[in-house]
C-alpha positions as CSV (number, residue, x, y, z in Angstrom):
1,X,27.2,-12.6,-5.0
2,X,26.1,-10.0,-2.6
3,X,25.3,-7.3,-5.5
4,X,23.0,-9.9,-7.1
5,X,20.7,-10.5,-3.9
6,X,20.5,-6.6,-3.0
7,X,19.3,-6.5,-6.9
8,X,17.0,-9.2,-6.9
9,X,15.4,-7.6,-3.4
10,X,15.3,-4.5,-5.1
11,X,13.4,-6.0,-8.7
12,X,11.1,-8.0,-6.6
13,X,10.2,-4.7,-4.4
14,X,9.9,-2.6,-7.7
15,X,8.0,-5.5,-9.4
16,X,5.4,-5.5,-6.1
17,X,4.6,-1.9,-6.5
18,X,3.9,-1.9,-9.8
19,X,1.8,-5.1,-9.1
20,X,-0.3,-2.3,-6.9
21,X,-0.3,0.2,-9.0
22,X,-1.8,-1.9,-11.5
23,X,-4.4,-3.3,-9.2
24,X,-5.1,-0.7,-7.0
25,X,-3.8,2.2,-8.7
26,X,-1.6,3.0,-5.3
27,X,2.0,3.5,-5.7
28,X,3.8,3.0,-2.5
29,X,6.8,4.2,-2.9
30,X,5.2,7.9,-3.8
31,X,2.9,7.2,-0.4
32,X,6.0,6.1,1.9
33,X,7.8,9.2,0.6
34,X,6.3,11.8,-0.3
35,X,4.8,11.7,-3.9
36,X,6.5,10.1,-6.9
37,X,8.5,13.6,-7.6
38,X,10.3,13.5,-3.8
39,X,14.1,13.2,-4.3
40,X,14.1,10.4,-1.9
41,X,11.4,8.7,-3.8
42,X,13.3,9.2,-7.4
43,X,16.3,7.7,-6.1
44,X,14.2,4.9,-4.9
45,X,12.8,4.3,-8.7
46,X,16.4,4.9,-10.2
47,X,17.7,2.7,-7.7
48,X,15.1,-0.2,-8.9
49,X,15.9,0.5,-12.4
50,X,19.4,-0.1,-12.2
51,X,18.3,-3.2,-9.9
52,X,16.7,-4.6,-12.8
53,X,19.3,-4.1,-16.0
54,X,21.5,-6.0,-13.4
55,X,19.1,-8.7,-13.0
56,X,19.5,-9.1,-16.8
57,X,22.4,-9.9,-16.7
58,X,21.8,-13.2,-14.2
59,X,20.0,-14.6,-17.6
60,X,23.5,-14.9,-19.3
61,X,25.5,-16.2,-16.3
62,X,26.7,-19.6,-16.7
63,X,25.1,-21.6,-13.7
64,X,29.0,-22.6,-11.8
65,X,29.0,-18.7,-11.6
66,X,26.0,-18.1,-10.5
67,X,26.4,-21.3,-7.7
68,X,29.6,-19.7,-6.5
């Protein structure tokens, strides 16, 4: 299903910049636009947030849905 790759991208892109924040204490998404209070930069997190309760729902898929 197309939703469930844009949501994966988006999980594994929010999982990556918390993987430098943690490390390096550099949040990229703030950096590419414009601090971590920016609109464009909240609708980014929000967007990853929602990208992720989706992605929970992939754990309770049967796998000839998930195939398909």
């Amino acid at each position: 299903m197309f939703l469930d790759r844009i949501a994966l991208v988006l999980t594994i892109i929010g999982a990556l910049n918390w993987g430098l924040i943690g490390l390096f204490r550099f949040d990229l998404v703030a950096y590419l636009f414009g601090g971590q209070t920016s609109s464009i930069s909240r609708v980014i997190y929000t967007l990853v947030g929602i990208a992720g309760v989706w992605c929970i729902s992939l754990l309770f898929r049967s796998r000839e849905m998930v195939e398909e």
